[in-house]
N, C-alpha and C positions, 0 to 999 in steps of 0.2 A: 171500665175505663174508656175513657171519651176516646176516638178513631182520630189521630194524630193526624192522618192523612183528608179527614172530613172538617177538620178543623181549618187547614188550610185550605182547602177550597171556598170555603164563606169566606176568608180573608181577603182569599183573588178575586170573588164576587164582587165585595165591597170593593172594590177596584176599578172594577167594571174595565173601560177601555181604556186605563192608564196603564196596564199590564205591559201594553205592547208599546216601541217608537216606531210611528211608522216609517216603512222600509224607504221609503222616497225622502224623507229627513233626514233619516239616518244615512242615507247617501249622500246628499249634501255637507252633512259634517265631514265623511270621507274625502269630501274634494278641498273644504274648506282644510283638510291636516295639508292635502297636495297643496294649497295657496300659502300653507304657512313656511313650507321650504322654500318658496320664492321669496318669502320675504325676511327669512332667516340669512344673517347677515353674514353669516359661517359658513354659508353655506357659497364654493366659488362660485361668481358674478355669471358665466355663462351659462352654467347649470340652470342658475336663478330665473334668468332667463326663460331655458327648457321646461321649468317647470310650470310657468304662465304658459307655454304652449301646451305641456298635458293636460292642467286644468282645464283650460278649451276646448281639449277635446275629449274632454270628460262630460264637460257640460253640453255638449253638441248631442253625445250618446244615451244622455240623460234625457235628454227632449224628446229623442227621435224613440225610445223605448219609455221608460217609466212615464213623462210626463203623457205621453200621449194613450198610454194603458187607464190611467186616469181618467183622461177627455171620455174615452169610451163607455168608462164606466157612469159618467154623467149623462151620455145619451141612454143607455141601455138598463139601469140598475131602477129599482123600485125608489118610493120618495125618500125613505130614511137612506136607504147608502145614497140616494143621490147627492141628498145634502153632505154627509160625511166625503162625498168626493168633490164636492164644491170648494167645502172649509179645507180638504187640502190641499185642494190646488191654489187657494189663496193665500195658504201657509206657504207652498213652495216658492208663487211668483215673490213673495215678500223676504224669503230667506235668499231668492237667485241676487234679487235687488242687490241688497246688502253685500251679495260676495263678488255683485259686480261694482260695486264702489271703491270695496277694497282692493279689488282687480286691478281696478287703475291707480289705484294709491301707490301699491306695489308696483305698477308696470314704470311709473315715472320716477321712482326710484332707483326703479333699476337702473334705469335710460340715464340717471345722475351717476351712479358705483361703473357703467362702461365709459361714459366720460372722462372719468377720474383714471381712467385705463386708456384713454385715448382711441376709445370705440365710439362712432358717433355715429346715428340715427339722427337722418334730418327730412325735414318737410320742403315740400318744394316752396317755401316763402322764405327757406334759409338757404337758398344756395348762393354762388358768387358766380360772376359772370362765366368764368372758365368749366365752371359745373353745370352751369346752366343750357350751354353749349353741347358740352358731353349729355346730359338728359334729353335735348332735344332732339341730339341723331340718334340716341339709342330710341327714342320713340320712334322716331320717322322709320329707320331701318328694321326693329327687332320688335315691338307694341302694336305699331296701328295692324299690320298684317294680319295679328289674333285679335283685333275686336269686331265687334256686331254688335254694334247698340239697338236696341228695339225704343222708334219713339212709340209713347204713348197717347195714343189716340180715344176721346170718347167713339164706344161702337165698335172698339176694334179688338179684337182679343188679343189676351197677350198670350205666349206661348209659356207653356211650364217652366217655371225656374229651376237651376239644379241646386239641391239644399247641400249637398258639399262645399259648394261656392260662396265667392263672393261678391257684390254687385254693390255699383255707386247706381249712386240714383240723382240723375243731372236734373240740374233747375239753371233754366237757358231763360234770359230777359232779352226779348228783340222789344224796343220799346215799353207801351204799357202792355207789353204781352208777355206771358209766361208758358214756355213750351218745356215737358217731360221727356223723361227717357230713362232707360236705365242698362247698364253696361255690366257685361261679367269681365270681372279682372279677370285673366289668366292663367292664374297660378298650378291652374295642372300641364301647361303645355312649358310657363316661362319662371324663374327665379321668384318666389317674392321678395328677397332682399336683392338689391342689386347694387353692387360694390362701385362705388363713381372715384374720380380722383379728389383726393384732401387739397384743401383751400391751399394756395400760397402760401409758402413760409410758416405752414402748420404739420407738424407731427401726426401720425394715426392712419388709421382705418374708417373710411365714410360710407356708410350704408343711405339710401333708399328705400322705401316701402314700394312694389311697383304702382299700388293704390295712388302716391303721390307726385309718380312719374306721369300716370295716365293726368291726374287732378292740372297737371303742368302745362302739359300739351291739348286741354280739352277743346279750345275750340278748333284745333287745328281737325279734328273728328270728322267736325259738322261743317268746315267750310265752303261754300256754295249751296250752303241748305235754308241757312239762316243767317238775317241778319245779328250778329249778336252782341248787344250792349255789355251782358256780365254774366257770367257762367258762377255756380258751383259744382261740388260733388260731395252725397252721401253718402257713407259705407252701411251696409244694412244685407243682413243673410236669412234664410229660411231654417228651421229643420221642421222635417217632416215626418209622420207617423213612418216607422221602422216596421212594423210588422206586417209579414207575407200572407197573404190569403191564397191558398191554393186547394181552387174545385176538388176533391175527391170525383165526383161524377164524372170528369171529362177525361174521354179513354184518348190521353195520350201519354206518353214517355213521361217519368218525373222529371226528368234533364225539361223537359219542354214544358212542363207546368212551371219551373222554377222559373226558367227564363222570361216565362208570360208574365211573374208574380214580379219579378227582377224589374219589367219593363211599369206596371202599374204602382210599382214602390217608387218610382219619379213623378207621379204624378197627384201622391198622396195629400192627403190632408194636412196642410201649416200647422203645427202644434208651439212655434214660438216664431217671433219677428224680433229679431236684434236690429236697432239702429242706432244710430249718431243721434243724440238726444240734443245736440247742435242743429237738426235739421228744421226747416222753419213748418209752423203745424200746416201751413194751407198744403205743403207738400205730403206731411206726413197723414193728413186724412184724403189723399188724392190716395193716395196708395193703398192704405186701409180699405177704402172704397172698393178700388180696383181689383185689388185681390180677395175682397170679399171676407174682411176677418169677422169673426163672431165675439159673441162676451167670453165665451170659456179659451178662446185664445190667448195667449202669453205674448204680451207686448212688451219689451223691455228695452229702456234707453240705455246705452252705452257711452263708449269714447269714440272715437274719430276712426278706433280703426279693429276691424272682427277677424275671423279665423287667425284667433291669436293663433293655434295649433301650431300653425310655420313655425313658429318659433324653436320647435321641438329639433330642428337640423338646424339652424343659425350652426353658423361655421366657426370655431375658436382663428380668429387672426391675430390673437395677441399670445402671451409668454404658456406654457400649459398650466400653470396654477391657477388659471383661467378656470380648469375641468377639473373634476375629479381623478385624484392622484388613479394610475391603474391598479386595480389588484390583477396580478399575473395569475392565470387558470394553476390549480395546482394538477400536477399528474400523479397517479398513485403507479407505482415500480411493480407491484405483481402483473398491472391492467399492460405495462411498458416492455415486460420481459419477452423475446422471441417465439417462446408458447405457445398453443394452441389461447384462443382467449374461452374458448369451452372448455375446457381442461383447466382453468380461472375460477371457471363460475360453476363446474361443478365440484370441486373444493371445498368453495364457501360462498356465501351472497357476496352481490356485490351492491354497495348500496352510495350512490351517486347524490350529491347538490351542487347543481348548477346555480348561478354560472360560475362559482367554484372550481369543480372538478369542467373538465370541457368535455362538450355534446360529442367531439370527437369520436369517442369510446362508442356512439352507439353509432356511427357509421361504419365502425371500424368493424364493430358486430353485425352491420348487412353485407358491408361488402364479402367480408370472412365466408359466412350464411351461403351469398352468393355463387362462392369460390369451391367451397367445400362439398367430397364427391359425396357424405354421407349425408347431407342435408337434401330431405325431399321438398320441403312445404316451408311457409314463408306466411303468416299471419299480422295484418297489422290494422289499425283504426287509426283515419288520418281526419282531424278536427280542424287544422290550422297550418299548413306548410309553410315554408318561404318562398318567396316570390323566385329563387333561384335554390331548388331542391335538388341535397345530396342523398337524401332520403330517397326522391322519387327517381333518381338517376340510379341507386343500388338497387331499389329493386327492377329497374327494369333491365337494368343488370343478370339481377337472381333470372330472370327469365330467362336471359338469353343465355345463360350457362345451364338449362333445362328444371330450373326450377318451380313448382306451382308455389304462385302468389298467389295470396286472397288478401283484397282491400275493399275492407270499410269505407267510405269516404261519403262525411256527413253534409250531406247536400244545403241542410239548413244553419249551419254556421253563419251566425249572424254578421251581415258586412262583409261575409269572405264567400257568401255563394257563388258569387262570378267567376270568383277564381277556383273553387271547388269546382265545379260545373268543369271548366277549363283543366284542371288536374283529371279528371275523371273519364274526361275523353283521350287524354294523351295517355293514360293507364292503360284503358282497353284497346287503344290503338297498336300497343306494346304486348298484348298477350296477356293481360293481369287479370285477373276476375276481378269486379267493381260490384258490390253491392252498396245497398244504400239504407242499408236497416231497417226498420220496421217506422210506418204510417206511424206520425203521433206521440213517437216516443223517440228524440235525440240522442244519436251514439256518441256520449263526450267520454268514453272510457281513452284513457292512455294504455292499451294494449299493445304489447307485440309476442307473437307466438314463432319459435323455432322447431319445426318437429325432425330430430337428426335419427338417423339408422346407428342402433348401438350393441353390438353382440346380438344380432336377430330382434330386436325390438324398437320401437318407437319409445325413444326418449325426449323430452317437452323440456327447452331452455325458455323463460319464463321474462319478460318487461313487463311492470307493473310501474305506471308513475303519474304524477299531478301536473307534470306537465306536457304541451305539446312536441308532435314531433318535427319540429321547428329551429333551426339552427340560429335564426334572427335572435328569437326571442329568449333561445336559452341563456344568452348572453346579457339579457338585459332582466329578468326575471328569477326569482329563487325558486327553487324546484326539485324534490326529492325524485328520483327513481331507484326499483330496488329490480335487481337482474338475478335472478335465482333457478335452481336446477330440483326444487322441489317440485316431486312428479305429481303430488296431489294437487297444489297449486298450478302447474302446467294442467291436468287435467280438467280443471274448473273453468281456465280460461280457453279450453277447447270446445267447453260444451257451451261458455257463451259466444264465441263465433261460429258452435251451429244453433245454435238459436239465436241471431242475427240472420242467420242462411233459411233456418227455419221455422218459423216464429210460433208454428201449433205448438211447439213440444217447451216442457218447462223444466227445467234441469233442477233435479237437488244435489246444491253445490256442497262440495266438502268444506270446505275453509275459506274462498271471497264472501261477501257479501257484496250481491249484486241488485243492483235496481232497475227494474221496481220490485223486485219482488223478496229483496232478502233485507236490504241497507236498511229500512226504515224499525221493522220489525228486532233487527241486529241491533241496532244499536239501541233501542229502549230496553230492551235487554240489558244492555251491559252494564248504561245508566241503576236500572231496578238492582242490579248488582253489589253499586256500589251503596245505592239506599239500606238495600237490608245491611251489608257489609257496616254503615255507618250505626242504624238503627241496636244492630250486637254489640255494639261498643266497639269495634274496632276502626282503626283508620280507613279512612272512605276520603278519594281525591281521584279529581282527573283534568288534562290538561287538553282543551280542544282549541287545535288553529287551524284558522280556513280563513277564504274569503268574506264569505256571507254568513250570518245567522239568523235568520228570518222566518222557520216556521216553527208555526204557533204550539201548533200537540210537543216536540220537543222544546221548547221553550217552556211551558206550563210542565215538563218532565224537570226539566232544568232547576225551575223554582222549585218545585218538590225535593228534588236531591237535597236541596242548598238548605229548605226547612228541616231535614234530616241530618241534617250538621255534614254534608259532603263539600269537600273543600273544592272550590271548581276555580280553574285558571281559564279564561279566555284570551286568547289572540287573535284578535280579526282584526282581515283587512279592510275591510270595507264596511257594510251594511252590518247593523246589529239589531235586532228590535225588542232581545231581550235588555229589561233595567238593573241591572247591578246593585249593587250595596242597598238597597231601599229593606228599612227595620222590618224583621218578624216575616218577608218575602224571600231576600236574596241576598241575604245580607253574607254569605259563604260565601260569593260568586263576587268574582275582580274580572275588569277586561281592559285589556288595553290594547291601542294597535301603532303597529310600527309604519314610518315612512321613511324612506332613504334610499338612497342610490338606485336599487334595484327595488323591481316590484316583490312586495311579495304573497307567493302563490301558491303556495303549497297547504295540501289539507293532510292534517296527522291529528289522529286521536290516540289518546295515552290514558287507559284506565287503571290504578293500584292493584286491585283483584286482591290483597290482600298479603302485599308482596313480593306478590308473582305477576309484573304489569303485564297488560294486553296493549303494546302497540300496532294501530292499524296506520297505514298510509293507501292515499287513492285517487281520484276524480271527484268525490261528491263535496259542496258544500252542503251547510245545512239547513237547502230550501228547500221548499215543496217539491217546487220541480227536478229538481234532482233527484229527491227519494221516493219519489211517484211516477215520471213523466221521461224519464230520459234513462239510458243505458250506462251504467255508473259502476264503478270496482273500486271497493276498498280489501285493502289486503293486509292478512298479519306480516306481521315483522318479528321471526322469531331466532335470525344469529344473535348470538348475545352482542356479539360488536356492533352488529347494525344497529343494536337496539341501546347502546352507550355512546353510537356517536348521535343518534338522535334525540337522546334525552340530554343531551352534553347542549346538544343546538338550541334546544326549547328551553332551557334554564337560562342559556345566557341569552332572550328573547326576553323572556320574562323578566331579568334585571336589568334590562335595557333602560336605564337612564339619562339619557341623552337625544331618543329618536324615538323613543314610546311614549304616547299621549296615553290618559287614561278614557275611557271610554265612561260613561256614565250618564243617569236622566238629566243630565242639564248639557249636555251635548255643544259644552264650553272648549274642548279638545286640550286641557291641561297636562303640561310634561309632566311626565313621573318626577317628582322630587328627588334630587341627589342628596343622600346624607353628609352632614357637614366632612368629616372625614373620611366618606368611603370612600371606592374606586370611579371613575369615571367609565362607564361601559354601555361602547358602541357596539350593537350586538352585531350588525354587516362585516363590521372590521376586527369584531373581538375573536366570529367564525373562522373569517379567513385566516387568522394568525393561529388558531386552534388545530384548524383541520390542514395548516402547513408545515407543525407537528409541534407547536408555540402549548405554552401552559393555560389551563383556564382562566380567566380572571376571577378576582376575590370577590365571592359575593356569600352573602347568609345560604347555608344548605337546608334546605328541608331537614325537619326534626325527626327524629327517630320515633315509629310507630306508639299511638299513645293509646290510653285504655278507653277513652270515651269519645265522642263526637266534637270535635272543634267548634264552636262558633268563630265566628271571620275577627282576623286578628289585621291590624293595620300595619302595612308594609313599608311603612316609612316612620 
């Protein structure tokens, strides 16, 4: 009999590289679902708004890592990938195009729906005299103070730009003469919206862009410099290659290599040039010139006005259904009772979604920690703080009431090394042990370790979760933590903060799977599981949600399952580069991803096993670099409640018809279709009504276990 499993691999051959979407694409569609909330008309008007600032600054982060991963691969790669990185970096400028067309489609629509609310954004060519007035002394007084315009001179170098920024770029007419310059707005020292007084005899709330304030007051800049017949001004931003290069060879401190690498990451290579596609070309090849752009750079024309990002704080001044209705934190009564909260958790797990349940609970378990005379040691892995930490305040806390802290704290957190760096020294300043993990390999685990004195022994109270330990973000992000008193799981996460401490030794773990050395091996595994489990005739299904799912050996695992009649549910957030429903490949395998309110963040694998599920929850998504390259913890989930309120969460995820787009090779971002008479179900809000002790919503239940292999049945 012909090798069932040899047969699909000629299939995939013949495929060749359509197997895969690439991951820089499929990013793209990810931002394109965040543009379709801006332009979702259900969705309140100021949000809408915020959501054109996320986009932006999604697209910023896109440049400054992926597009420019790319560029390198064009210098460095042999001729056939060079080519293949050429055609997608062609693909990408041609797909940004397009999402910045609809950018502005959407952004002017907006600017019509806050109108219609009596919220106006105006340009300085729309003001009235008494506005005009107020614009001019808030320049004189509170603007000109923060600029430095640099002119541009042939012969004269210009100084690094900063790519967080933003900058006009003046075209000064003295005569038949044309003089350059280019000016950084502000906006880290001053408002970019600034609130001016509404016309005479008009209703509302008047904004300014400060871009338009500056564009007002422009010659007043340069007076005594130039004669000046007629001014403009261009808005136009950099981003810049993102990634740290840091010597191994040079014997100094990592804090000091970072800060070197910190300092040379300003001065990086341009990877895109947004400007005002209003700008006249004799200026915009002055510039080009100047800055020395090449072909493989990303030129793209815009609107009048960049770092939409701002937009992400614009301030609600109108009625609140302006904003998203609040959902109140729910608190659970065992976590509220005057109790020990150890005496909680050794019970039963406690298993946490944010920003549902509030981050509370886990300060409220350092400061306790801190407090407590049986508690010796204090273990934690810090990825991503807040810029005002209750975190870092309890533990330095735990020290000062004689406790040994150990802290992780991952120097290479992208975008947040400055402030890592800064955390790191106020830790060790405090008494904390500070390590910094292991050369080459990123600690993104969500650990935190309690070791307390219990009847003469060391007993291990146990954090394991997907997200940071960040009070910001929990608020704004969805995120499972599960807080438990199993001593084999506490012992597993002991031995990886000493192998974090000490990196010869290679622990065999009881029950996480850790990366790099367990996660990848672990989970093909579980997969092969369900293959044979399908291949017996028995039911074979699993439900995987993450952020990313992007590598290749589990994806080619994926499509194997799915040939073997394993039912696979995807949920991702983001990137996907496996294709779904394509005949006689994957046609088992559905993905869809959610966008709404909150991000969502959480990585949970749910295998059948045969009726006996295996749920994991953890840090890793499902990329390379996570299950090779970086320090990662997935953990079972084995109270039965935790494991009913998480499979409760993932089902109404999965019937999400309203906010879940289907994912698929034509990478169209289509809503899941509502059945003519079913229920309407927002999974953000169907949660919170759930886990505030509300009824499920009606949706189809998975069928009762069958005798043979499913092939993929249509859910609508």
């Amino acid at each position: 009999m012909a090798d069932p499993h040899n047969s699909l691999q000629r299939r995939l051959a013949d495929l060749d590289e359509n197997l895969f979407i690439p991951r820089e694409i499929s990013w793209l569609s990810f931002n394109a679902r965040v543009l379709q909330e801006a332009a979702d008309e259900t969705v309140p008007v100021i949000e809408r708004l915020r959501y054109l600032g996320i986009f932006s600054n999604n697209m910023d982060e896109f440049f400054r890592v992926r597009v420019a991963e790319v560029r390198r691969l064009i210098t460095v790669s042999d001729a056939a990938s060079k080519q293949r990185a050429k055609d997608l970096l062609a693909a990408i400028v041609k797909r940004v195009v397009e999402l910045q067309k609809h950018f502005e489609k959407t952004y002017n629509v907006v600017l019509r729906d806050l109108r219609a609310r009596q919220i106006y954004m105006v340009n300085e060519r729309q003001l009235d005299a008494g506005q005009a007035a107020f614009v001019q002394a808030y320049f004189t007084r509170t603007v000109l103070p923060e600029l430095e315009p640099i002119l541009l001179r042939d012969g004269q170098a210009i100084p690094a730009l900063n790519d967080e920024s933003i900058y006009l770029a003046l075209d000064i007419r003295s005569g038949e003469d044309y003089n350059y310059a280019v000016v950084e707005v502000p906006t880290d020292r001053l408002d970019r919206f600034v609130q001016i007084p509404k016309r005479k005899g008009r209703a509302g709330k008047v904004f300014i862009a400060l871009d338009n304030v500056i564009r007002f007051c422009l010659p007043q800049m340069f007076r005594g410099v130039f004669h000046i017949d007629e001014t403009a001004a261009y808005c136009f931003k950099f981003s810049r290659d993102a990634e740290l290069e840091i010597d191994p060879g040079i014997t100094e401190s990592l804090i000091d290599k970072m800060e070197t690498s910190l300092k040379q990451r300003r001065k990086a290579e341009a990877v895109r040039f947004v400007y005002d596609a209003a700008m006249p070309q004799r200026l915009l090849d002055y510039l080009c010139s100047r800055f020395g752009f090449g072909k493989y750079d990303s030129l793209i024309p815009g609107g009048r006005y960049h770092n939409s990002k701002d937009f992400m704080s614009f301030p609600n001044v109108g009625p609140k259904y302006l904003e998203f209705r609040p959902l109140p934190p729910i608190r659970l009564p065992r976590l509220d009772e005057p109790g020990s909260l150890f005496d909680n958790i050794r019970e039963r797990d406690v298993f946490l979604y944010y920003p549902y349940h509030p981050f509370d609970y886990i300060i409220d378990l350092l400061k306790t920690a801190a407090l407590d005379p049986t508690v010796s040691t204090i273990k934690i892995c810090l990825y991503r703080v807040a810029k005002v930490s209750r975190v870092i305040d309890a533990l330095v806390n735990a020290v000062q009431n004689g406790k040994r802290v150990l802290a992780v704290v991952e120097l290479a957190a992208r975008f947040d090394e400055a402030a890592n760096i800064s955390w790191a020294q106020r830790l060790t300043e405090n008494g904390i042990d500070v390590i910094f993990g292991i050369p080459g390999l990123k600690v993104h685990s969500k650990l935190l370790l309690i070791e307390r004195r219990e009847e003469g022994q060391v007993r291990y109270y146990s954090h394991i979760g997907t997200g940071n330990f960040n009070e910001k973000t929990a608020r704004l992000y969805t995120d499972f933590t599960l807080l438990t008193y199993d001593q084999n799981i506490g012992r597993d996460i002991y031995d990886v903060f000493d192998f974090l401490q000490f990196t010869y030794k290679r622990p065999r773990y009881r029950t996480l799977l850790v990366s790099p050395h367990s996660t990848r091996p672990g989970l093909m595994h579980l997969i092969e599981q369900e293959i044979a489990n399908a291949r017996a005739g028995y039911r074979a299904e699993m439900t995987l949600k993450c952020n990313n799912l992007v590598d290749n050996q589990l994806v080619m695992k994926l499509y194997e399952a799915s040939d073997a009649g394993v039912t696979i549910k995807l949920i991702i957030r983001g990137m996907c580069s496996l294709l779904p429903g394509v005949r006689g490949i994957s046609e088992n395998i559905e993905a869809i991803s959610i966008v709404d309110r909150f991000l969502e963040h959480p990585r949970a694998y749910v295998f059948y096993n045969r009726g006996n599920p295996r749920y994991l929850l953890g840090s890793a998504d499902l990329m390379t670099r996570n299950l090779d390259y970086r320090v990662e913890v997935l953990c079972p989930i084995r109270d039965p409640a935790a494991q009913r309120v998480l499979q409760d969460i993932l089902d109404q995820q999965w019937h999400d018809n309203v906010k879940a787009r289907i994912i698929d090779q034509h990478q169209v971002n289509d809503y899941v279709p509502r059945r003519a008479k079913g229920a309407m179900i927002r999974s953000q809000e169907s949660i919170h009504r759930y886990l505030s002790g509300g009824k499920l919503p009606r949706y189809p239940k998975t069928p009762a276990a069958v005798t043979k292999p499913q092939r993929r049945r249509k859910r609508h």
